[in-house]
N, C-alpha and C positions, 0 to 999 in steps of 0.2 A: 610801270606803264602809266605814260598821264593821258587822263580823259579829257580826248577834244570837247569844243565849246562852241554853239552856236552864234547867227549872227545877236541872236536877242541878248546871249551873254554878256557879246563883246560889246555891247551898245550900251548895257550897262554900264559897266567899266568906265565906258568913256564919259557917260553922265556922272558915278561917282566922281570919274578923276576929275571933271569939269567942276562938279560944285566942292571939292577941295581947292579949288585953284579958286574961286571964287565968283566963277559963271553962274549966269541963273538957268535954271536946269528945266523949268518948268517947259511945258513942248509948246505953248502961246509965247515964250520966249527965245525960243530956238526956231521956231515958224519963222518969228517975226523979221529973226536976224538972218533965215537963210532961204525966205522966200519960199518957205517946202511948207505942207499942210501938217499944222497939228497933228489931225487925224494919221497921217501917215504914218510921221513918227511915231506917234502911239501904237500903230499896229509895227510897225519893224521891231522897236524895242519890248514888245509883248509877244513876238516872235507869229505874229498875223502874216506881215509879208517878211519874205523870207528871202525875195531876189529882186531889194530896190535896184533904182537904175544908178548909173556910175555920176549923175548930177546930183542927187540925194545923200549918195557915200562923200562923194566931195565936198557937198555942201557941210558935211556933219564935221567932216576931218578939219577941215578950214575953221570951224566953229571951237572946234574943243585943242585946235591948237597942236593940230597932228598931220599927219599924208597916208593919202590910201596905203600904205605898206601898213601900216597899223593891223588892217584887214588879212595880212596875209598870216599870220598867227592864230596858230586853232588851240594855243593851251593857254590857260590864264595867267599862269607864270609870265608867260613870253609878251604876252599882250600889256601886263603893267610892266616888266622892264624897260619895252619898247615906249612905253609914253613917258619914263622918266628919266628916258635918254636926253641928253644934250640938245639944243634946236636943230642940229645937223644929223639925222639918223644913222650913227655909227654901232655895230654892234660889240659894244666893252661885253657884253654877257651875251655869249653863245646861245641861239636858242636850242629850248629841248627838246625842238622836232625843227624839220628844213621845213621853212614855209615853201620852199617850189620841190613838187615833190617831181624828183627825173625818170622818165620810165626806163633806166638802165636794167639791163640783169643782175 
């Protein structure tokens, strides 16, 4: 069984994987570049807000060099394979949960 992960987890993620790529990480640099409020960030990635709006997720994905699909991954696994994918988001590595989950029987 893997333990899903919050949005504050995956935000993490993406700031490690940003400041391994060589972004500056800090939230007065991410403001600056995506026009969104320090403070905000600081509260999503601290897990304060919980349900930014889809201009903020876009803002972040565009910054750290990803697409809202990033978002649709709830295990940590799935979430660094998905950013160390190709610039084309194909899936080489099955994820270990369906990011859309169908309400079949």
């Amino acid at each position: 069984m893997f333990k899903s992960i919050s949005l504050a987890e995956q935000i993490d993620i993406l700031f490690k994987h940003g400041k391994e790529r060589g972004l500056p990480v800090t939230y007065r640099a991410i403001a600056e570049a995506t026009e969104e409020a320090a403070n905000n960030l600081f509260r999503i990635h601290h897990g304060q807000n919980t349900n930014p709006g889809l201009r903020t997720l876009s803002a972040l994905v565009e910054y750290f060099g990803t697409d809202l699909g990033y978002f649709s991954y709830k295990i940590k696994e799935d979430c660094l394979n998905y950013l160390h994918q190709p610039a084309q988001k194909t899936l080489d590595h099955p994820p270990k949960t369906n990011p859309i989950k169908k309400g079949l029987p």
